[in-house]
GUMI-91514 format. One record per residue (C-alpha): residue number from 0; residue in one letter; x, y, z. Coordinates in nm, 4 decimals, m for minus. Layout:
BEGIN
ATOM  nr rest       px       py       pz
ATOM NUM    a        X        Y        Z
...
//
This chain:
BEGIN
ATOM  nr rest       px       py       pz
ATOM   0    x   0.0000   0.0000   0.0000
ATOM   1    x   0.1331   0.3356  m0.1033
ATOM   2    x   0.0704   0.6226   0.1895
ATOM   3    x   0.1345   0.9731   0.1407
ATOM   4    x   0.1745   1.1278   0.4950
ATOM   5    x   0.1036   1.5340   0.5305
ATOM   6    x   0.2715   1.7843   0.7046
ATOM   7    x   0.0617   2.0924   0.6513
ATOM   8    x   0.1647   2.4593   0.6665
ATOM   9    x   0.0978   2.7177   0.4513
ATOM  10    x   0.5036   2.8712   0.3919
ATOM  11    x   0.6070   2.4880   0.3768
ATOM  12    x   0.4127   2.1812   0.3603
ATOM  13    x   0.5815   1.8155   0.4251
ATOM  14    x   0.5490   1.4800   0.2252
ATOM  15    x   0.6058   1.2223   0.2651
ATOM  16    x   0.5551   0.8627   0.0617
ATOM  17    x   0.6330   0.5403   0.1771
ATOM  18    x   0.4813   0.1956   0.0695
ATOM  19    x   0.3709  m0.0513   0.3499
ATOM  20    x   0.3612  m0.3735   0.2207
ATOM  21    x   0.3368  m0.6789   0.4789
ATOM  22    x   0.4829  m0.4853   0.7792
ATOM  23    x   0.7442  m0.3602   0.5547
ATOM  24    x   0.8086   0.0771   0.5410
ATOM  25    x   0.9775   0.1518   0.2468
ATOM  26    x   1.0354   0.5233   0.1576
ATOM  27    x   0.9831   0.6335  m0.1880
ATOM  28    x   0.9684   1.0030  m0.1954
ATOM  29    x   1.0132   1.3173   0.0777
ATOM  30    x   1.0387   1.6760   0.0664
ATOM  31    x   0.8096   1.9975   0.0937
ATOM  32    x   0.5536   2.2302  m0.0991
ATOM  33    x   0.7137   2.5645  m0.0377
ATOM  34    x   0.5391   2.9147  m0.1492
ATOM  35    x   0.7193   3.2250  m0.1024
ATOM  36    x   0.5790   3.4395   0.1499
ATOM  37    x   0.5537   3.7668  m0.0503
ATOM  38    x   0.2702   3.5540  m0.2113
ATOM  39    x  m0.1336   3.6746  m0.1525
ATOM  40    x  m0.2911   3.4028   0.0837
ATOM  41    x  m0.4659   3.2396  m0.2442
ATOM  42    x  m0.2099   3.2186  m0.4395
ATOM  43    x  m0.0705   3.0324  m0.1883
ATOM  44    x  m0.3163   2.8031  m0.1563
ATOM  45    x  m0.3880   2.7197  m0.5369
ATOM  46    x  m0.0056   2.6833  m0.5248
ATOM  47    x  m0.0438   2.3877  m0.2351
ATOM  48    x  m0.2874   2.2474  m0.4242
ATOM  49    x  m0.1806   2.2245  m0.7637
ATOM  50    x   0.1256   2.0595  m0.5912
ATOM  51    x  m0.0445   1.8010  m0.4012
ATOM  52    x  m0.2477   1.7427  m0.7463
ATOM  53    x   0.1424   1.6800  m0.9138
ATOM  54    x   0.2052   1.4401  m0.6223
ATOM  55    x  m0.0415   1.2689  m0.6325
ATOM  56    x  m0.0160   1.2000  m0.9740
ATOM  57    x   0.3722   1.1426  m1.0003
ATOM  58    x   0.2901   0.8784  m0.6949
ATOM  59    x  m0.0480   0.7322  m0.6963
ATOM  60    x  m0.0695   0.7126  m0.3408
ATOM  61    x  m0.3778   0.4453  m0.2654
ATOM  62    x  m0.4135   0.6288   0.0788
ATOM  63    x  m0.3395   0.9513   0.2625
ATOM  64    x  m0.2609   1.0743   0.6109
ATOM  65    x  m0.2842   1.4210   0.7460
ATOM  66    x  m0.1246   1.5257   1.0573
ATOM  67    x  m0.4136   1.7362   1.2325
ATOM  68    x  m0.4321   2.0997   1.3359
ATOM  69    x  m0.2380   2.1689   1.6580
ATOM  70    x  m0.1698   2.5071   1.7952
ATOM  71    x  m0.1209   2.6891   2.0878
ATOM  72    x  m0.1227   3.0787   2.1188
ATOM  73    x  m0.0972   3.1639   1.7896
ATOM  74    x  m0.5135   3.2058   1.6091
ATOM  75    x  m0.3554   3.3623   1.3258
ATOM  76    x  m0.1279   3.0837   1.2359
ATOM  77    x  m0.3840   2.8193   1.2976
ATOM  78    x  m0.6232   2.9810   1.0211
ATOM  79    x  m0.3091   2.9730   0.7705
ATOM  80    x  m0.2670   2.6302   0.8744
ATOM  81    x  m0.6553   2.5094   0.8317
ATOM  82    x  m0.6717   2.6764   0.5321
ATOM  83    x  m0.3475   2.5270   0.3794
ATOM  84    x  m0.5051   2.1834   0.5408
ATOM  85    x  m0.8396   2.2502   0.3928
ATOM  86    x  m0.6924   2.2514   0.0061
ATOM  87    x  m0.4712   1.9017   0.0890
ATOM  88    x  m0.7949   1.7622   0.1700
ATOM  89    x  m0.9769   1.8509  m0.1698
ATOM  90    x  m0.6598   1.7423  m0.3767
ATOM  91    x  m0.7160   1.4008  m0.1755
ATOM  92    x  m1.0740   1.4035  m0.2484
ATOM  93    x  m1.0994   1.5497  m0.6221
ATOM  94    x  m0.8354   1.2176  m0.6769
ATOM  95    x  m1.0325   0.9827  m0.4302
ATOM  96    x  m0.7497   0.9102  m0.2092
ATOM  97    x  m0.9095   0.8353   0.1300
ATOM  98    x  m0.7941   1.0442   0.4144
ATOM  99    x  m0.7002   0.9885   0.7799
ATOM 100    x  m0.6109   1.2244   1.0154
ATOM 101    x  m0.4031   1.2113   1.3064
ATOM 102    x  m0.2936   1.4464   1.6006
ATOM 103    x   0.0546   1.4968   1.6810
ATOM 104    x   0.0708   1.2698   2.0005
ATOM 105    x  m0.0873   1.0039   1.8168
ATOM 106    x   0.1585   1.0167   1.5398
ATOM 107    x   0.4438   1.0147   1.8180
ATOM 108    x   0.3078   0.7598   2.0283
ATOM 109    x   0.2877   0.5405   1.7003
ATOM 110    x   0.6193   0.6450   1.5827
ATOM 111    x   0.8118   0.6622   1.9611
ATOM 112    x   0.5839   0.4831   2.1356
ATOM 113    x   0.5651   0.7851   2.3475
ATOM 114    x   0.2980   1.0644   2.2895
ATOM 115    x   0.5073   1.3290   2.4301
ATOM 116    x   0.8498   1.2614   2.2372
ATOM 117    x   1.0574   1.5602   2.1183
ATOM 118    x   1.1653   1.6365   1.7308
ATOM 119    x   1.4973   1.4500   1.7836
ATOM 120    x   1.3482   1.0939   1.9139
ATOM 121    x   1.0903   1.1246   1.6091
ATOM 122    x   1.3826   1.2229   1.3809
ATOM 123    x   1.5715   0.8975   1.4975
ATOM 124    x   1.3009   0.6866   1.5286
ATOM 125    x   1.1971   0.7828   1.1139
ATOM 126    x   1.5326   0.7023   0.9831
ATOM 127    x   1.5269   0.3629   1.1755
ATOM 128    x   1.2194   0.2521   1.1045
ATOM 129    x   1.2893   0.3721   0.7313
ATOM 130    x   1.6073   0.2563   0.7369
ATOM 131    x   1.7449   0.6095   0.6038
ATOM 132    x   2.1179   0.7095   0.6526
ATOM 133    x   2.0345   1.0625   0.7268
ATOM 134    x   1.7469   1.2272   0.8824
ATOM 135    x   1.5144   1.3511   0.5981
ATOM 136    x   1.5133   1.7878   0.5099
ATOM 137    x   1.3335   1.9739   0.6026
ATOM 138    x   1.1558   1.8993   0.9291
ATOM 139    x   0.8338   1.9181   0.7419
ATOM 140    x   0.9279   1.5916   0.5676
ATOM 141    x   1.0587   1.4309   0.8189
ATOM 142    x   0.7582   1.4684   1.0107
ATOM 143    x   0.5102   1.4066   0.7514
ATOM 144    x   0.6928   1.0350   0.7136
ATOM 145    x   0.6347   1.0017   1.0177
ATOM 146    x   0.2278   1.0722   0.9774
ATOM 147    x   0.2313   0.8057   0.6991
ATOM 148    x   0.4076   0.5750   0.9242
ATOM 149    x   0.1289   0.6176   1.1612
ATOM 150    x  m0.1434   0.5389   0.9493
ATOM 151    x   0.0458   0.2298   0.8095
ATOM 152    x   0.0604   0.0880   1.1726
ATOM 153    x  m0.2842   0.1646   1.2020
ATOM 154    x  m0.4440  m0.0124   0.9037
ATOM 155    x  m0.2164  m0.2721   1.0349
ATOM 156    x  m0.3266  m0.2971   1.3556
ATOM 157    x  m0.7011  m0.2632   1.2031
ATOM 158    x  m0.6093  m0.5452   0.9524
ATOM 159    x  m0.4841  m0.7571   1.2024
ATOM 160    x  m0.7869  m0.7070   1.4281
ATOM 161    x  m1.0791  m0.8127   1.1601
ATOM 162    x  m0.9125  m1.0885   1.0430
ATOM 163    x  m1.0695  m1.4020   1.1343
//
């Protein structure tokens, strides 16, 4: 099964793609959606989009994660954020990719097997279980291999629990 995790942000969005295939992660692509910031908000945003569109059809992933929206003090950034999150989701949708969404201690409690690990443990713990020599650039891809990671464990747990 081909994932495509998310990492969304509307100055840089991560990727990443892995294929899961019998408990197997494999890593096929990484990187980020950038758009300058001297951009107008929607220009931004068709930007994310028409890149998600190009990934998705460079890739065919069969499935898609989506890290959900986390933030503290900051309202303004969260809007950026939901908006940037809000075009990801249509890309998935106009191509029929379903969607999952997890929140950041989920996908470190899948990844760490703690839920309140810091960047570096998830860093480590992505090129192990990817078997990378180098922690993926920029953090945004590092961290959306990680959300596809979580969703493979989780179909896999899911899998593993219908089965008669």
């Amino acid at each position: 099964m081909r994932i495509l995790g998310i990492d969304p942000g509307t100055a840089t969005t991560g990727y990443g793609i892995i294929d899961a295939v019998d408990g197997d992660l494999r890593v096929v692509a990484y990187g980020a959606i950038l758009t300058p910031a001297g951009d107008p908000p929607e220009q931004r945003l068709q930007s994310i989009f028409h890149q998600t569109q190009g990934l998705i059809a460079d890739y065919e992933p069969e499935r898609a994660a989506v890290e959900q929206l986390f933030f503290g003090r900051n309202i303004t950034t969260a809007i950026a954020v939901g908006q940037a999150r809000g075009v990801l989701m249509l890309a998935l949708a106009e191509a029929g990719i379903p969607m999952s969404e997890y929140s950041p201690p989920k996908v470190k409690e899948a990844v760490t097997g703690y839920g309140k690990a810091d960047k570096a443990q998830m860093q480590l713990m992505v090129r192990h279980l990817l078997d990378l020599a180098e922690t993926p650039q920029p953090d945004d891809a590092a961290d959306a291999l990680a959300v596809a990671i979580t969703h493979a464990r989780y179909v896999a747990f899911q899998e593993a629990v219908d089965a008669p």
